[in-house]
Each structure stands twice: as structure tokens, then as C-alpha cells.
Backbone bond lengths (Angstrom), bond angles and torsions (degrees), N, CA, C in turn:
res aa  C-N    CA-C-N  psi(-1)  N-CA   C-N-CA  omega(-1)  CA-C   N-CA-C  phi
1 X - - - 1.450 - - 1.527 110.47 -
2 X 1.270 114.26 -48.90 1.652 114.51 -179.17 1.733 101.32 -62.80
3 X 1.011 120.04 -33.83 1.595 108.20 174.04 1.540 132.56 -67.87
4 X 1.370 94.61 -41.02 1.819 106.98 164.48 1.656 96.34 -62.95
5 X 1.423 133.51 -60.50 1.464 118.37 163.85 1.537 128.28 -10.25
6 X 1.500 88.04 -82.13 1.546 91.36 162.59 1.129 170.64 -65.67
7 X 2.025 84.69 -7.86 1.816 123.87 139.81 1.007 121.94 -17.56
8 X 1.936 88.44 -85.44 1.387 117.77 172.82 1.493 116.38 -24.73
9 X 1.288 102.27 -63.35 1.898 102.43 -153.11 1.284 85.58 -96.82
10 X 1.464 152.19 44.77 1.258 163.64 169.39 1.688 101.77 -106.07
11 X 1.891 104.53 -54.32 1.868 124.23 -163.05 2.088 86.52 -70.23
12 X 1.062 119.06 -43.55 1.347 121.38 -164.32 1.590 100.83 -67.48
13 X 1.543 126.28 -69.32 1.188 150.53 176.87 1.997 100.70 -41.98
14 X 0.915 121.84 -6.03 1.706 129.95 -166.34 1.564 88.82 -119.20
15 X 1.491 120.45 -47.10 1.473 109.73 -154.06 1.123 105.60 -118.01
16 X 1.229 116.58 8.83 1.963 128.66 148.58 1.303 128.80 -74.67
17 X 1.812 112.65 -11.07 1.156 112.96 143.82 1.515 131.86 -101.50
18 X 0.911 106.47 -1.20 1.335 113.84 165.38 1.666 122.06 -169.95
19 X 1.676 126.55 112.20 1.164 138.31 -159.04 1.358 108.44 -56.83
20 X 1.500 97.48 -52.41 1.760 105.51 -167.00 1.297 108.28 88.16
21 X 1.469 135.21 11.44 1.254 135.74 164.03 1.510 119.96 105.80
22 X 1.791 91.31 -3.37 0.946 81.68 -172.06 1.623 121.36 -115.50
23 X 1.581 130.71 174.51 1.344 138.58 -174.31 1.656 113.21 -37.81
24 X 1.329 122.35 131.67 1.304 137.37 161.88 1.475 114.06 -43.44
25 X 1.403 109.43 -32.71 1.433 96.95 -173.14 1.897 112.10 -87.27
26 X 1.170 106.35 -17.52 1.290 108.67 176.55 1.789 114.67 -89.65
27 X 1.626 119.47 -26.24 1.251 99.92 170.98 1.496 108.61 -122.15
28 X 1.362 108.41 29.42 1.977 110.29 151.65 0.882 109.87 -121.93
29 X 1.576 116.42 -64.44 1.759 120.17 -176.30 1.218 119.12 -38.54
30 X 1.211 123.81 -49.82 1.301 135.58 -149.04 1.573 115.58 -97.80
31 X 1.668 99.30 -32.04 1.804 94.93 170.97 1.755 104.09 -81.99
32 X 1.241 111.45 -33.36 1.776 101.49 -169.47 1.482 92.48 -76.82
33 X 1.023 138.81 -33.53 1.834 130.49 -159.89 2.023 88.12 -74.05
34 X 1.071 107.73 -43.50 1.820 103.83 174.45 1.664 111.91 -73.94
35 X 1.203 120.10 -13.74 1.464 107.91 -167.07 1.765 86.56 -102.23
36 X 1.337 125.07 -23.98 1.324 111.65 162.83 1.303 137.38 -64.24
37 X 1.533 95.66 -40.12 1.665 119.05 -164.15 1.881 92.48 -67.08
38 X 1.265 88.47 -48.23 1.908 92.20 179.95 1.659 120.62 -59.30
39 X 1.483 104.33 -45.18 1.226 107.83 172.20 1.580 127.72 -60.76
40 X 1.407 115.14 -22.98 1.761 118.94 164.38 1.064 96.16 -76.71
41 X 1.654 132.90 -48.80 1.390 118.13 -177.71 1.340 137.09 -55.01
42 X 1.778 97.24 -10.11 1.839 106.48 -176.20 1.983 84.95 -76.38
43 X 1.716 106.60 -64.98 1.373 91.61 -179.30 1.105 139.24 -41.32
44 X 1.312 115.00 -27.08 1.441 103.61 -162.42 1.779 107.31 -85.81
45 X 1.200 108.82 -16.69 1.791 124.83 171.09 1.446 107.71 -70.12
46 X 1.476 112.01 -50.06 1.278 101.65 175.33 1.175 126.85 -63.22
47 X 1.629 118.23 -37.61 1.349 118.64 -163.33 1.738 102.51 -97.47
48 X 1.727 115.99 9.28 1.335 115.12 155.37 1.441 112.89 -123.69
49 X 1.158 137.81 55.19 1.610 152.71 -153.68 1.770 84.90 -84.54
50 X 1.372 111.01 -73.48 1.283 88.29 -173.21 1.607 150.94 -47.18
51 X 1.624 96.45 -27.17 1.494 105.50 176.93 1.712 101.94 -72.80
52 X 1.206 121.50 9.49 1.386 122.06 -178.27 2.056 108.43 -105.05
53 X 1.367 93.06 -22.23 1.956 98.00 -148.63 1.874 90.12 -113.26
54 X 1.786 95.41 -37.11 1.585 90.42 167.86 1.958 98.88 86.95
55 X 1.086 107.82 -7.05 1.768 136.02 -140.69 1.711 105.12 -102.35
56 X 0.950 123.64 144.01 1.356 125.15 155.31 1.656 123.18 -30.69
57 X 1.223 103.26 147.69 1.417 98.80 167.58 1.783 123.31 -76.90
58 X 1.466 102.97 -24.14 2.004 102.99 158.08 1.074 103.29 -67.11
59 X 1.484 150.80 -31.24 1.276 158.03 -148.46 1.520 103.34 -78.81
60 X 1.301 105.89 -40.75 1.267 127.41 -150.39 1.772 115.66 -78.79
61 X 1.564 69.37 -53.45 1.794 91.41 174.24 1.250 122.13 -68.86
62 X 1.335 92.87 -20.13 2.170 104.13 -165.00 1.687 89.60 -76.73
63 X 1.537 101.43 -44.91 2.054 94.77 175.57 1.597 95.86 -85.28
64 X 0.640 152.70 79.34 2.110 149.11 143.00 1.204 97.16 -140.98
65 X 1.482 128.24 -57.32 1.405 136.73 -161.26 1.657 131.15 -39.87
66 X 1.291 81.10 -47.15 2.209 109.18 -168.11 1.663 87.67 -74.74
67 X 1.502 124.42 -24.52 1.382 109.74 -150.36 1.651 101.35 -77.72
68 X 1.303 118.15 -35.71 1.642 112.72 166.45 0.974 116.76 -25.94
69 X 1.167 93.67 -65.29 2.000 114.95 -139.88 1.349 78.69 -75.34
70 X 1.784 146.51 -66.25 0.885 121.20 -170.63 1.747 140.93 -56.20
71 X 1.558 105.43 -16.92 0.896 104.89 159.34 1.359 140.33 -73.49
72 X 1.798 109.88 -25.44 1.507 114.21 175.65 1.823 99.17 -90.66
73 X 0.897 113.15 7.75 2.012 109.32 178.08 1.555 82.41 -94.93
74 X 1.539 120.68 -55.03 1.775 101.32 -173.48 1.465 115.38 -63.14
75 X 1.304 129.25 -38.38 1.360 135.84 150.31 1.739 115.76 -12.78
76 X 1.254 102.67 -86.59 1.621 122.09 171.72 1.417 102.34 -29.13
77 X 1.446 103.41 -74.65 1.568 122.29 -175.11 2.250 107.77 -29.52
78 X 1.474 87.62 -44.85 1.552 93.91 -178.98 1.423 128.97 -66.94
79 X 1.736 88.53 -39.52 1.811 85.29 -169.61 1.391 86.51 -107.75
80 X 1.158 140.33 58.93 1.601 149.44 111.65 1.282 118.56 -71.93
81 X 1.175 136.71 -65.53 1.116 169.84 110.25 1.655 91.23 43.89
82 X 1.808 83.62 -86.31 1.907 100.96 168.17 1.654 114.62 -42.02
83 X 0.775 121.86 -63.35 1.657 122.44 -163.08 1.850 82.22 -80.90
84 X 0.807 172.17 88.99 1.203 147.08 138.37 2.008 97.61 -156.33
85 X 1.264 109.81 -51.06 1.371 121.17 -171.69 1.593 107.71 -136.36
86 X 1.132 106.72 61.41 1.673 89.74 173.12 1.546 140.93 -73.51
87 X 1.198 92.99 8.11 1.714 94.04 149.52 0.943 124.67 -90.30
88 X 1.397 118.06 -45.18 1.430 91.67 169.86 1.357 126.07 -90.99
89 X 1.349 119.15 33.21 1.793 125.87 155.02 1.576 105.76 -89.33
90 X 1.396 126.01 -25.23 1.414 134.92 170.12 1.291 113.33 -62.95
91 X 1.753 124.96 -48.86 1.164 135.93 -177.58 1.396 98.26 -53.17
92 X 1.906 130.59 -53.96 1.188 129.14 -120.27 1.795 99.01 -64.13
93 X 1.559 126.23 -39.58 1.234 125.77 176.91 1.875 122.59 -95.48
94 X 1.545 102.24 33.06 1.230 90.05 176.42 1.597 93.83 -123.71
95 X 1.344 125.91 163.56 1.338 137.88 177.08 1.338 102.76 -148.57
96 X 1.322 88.10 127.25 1.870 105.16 163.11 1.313 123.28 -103.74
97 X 1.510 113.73 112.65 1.271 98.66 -149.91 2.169 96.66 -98.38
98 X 1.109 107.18 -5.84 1.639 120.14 162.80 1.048 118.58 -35.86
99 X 1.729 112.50 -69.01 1.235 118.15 -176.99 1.727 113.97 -89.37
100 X 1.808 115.51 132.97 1.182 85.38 -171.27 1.564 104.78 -172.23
């Protein structure tokens, strides 16, 4: 969910420099009203985890906890990546689907 989030405000952040001709409501309205709508939705999972896991509250935390850290270790992992090899941080989102 935090990644489709960050989709979201990824499609806006792309088409705030340039529209492409097209309507405000489809490349502002529409990515921030989803990168919001998602973002209460991360809270509202988190802050009801149990009615989901059925689980202890150590239970709970032991699955919420790792998810940070793993996200700022994949973070790190990236902008190494960047400063270190930037071609292949350029490659990482392109696919050729020709050769194959």
C-alpha cells in the first residue's frame, strides 16, 4: 500500500512538469486524491492490525516493525546503486521486451 502511495505522488510529481495536454483533473486531482485516500488507508490498517491478524499485540508488531527498516534498507540499497553505477540505476525501470 505505501508503494501504490508513492505511485500516486510519483504520476503527479512526473506530470507537474509537464501535462502532456492533458486535464488538471486527471494529472493532479486524481493522483493526490489516490495518494491520500491510500495514505488514511495505510493508517487505518495499521491502527486496526489486529482485527486483521486476530493475533496478539507482540504478534502484531513483530509483522509492522521489519516493514520500516525494510523499506529505508531498500531505499539505501537504491541511492547506492545511483551514486555508484548509474546505468544501471537508469536500466532498473526500463524493459526491452524485443530482445529476449
Amino acid at each position: 500500500m505505501l508503494l501504490q502511495t508513492l505511485a500516486a505522488l510519483a504520476v503527479y510529481g512526473f506530470f507537474r512538469r509537464d501535462r502532456r495536454g492533458l486535464p488538471a483533473w486527471r494529472v493532479v486531482a486524481a493522483p493526490l486524491t489516490a495518494c491520500a485516500g491510500l495514505a488514511v488507508l495505510i493508517v487505518l490498517v495499521c491502527r486496526n492490525f489486529g482485527l486483521l491478524t486476530e493475533a496478539s499485540t507482540g504478534v502484531n508488531l513483530a509483522l509492522l516493525a521489519p516493514l520500516p527498516l525494510v523499506f529505508a534498507l531498500g531505499l539505501g540499497v537504491a541511492l547506492r546503486i545511483r551514486r555508484r553505477a548509474p546505468r544501471a540505476y537508469a536500466g532498473l525501470t526500463t524493459v526491452d521486451v524485443e530482445s529476449g
